[in-house]
C-alpha positions, 0 to 999 in steps of 0.5 A, a space after each residue: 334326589 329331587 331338588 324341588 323338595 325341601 330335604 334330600 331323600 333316598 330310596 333303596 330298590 332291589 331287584 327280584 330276578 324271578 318276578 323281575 319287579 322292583 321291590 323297595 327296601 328303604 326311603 328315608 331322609 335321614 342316615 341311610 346305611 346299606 351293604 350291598 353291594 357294598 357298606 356305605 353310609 350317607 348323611 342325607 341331613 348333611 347333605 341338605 344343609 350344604 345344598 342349601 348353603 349353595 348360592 341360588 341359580 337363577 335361571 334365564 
């Protein structure tokens, strides 16, 4: 996740052991859902929204 961006994305990589290269299998910014290595879902829609509803850090 990159904070500079204006919603939060997600990419999914996978590894092939042989080539032993990343391979993307996913990127959104919207519902990721995977099962490996196990089921788990994440509302990157939800997650923006509370990120911006954090208060601003300023920075020195």
């Amino acid at each position: 996740m990159d904070p500079q961006h204006e919603r939060i994305a997600l990419t999914e990589y996978t590894r092939d052991g042989a080539a032993r290269e990343y391979e993307q299998l996913a990127h959104t910014e919207d519902l990721f859902v995977t099962e490996r290595p196990w089921k788990v879902s994440v509302d990157l829609p939800a997650l923006t929204a509370r990120r911006n509803d954090l208060p601003a850090v300023e920075e020195d």
